[in-house]
C-alpha positions, 0 to 999 in steps of 0.5 A: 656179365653184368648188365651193361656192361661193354668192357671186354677187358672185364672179368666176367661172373656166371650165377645159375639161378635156383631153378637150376641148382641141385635139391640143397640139403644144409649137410651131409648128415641130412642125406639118410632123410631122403627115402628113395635109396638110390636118389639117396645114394646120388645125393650122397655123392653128389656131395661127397668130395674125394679129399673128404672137403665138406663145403665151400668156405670162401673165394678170393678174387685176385683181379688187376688194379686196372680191373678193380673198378668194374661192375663185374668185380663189384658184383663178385664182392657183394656175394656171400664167402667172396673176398677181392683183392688186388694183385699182379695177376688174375688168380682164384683162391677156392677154400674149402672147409676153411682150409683146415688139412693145410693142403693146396692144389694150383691148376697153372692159368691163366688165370692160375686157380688154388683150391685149398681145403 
C-alpha cells in the first residue's frame, strides 16, 4: 500500500520490483536466441499463453467514487497501460493483446476480474 497510507477501505496495489521479474525479452521471437535448450523451452513457455495472447495491453481499474481520491488509486493511474475510472463496483478489466479475437472471460468477485484478449 502506499506509503502512508492508514485507509483500510482503500484498494491496495503490489509491484515486485525488477530484481524479482522473469529475465525479460521484448518478444517472442526473441526466445530462439537463448542457447541453453531447455531454459529455452521454459522461457518459451513461460511466455506462451494457452489462448495464444501475446501481451498484456492494458488494465482498467473500476474503483468507487468514495475510493477514487486515494493515494492508492493515484498511484494505479500514473503506471504504464493503467486507465481508472469510476463505477458502482470494484472491477479489473485485463486486455490482452488489444482485445482483438473479440473474447472475454469474467471470474465472478468481489472484485469481478475480465480478462479480454
Amino acid at each position: 500500500m502506499a506509503v502512508g497510507n492508514t485507509d483500510v477501505a482503500a484498494p491496495m496495489l503490489y509491484a515486485s520490483g525488477p530484481e524479482r521479474a522473469h529475465p525479460k525479452r521484448g518478444s517472442i521471437d526473441e526466445v530462439d536466441s537463448i542457447q541453453d535448450p531447455a531454459l529455452r523451452e521454459t522461457v518459451r513457455r513461460y511466455l506462451t499463453h494457452p489462448s495464444d495472447a501475446q501481451q498484456v495491453s492494458r488494465f482498467v481499474l473500476s474503483v468507487h467514487p468514495d475510493a477514487a481520491s486515494t493515494s492508492n488509486v493515484s498511484l494505479a493511474a500514473s503506471l504504464d497501460l493503467v486507465e481508472v475510472v469510476e463505477g458502482p463496483t470494484s472491477h479489473l478489466l485485463i486486455e490482452l493483446d488489444g482485445g482483438t479475437s473479440g473474447r472475454t472471460h469474467t471470474c465472478e468477485g468481489p472484485p469481478d476480474v475480465t480478462v479480454r484478449w
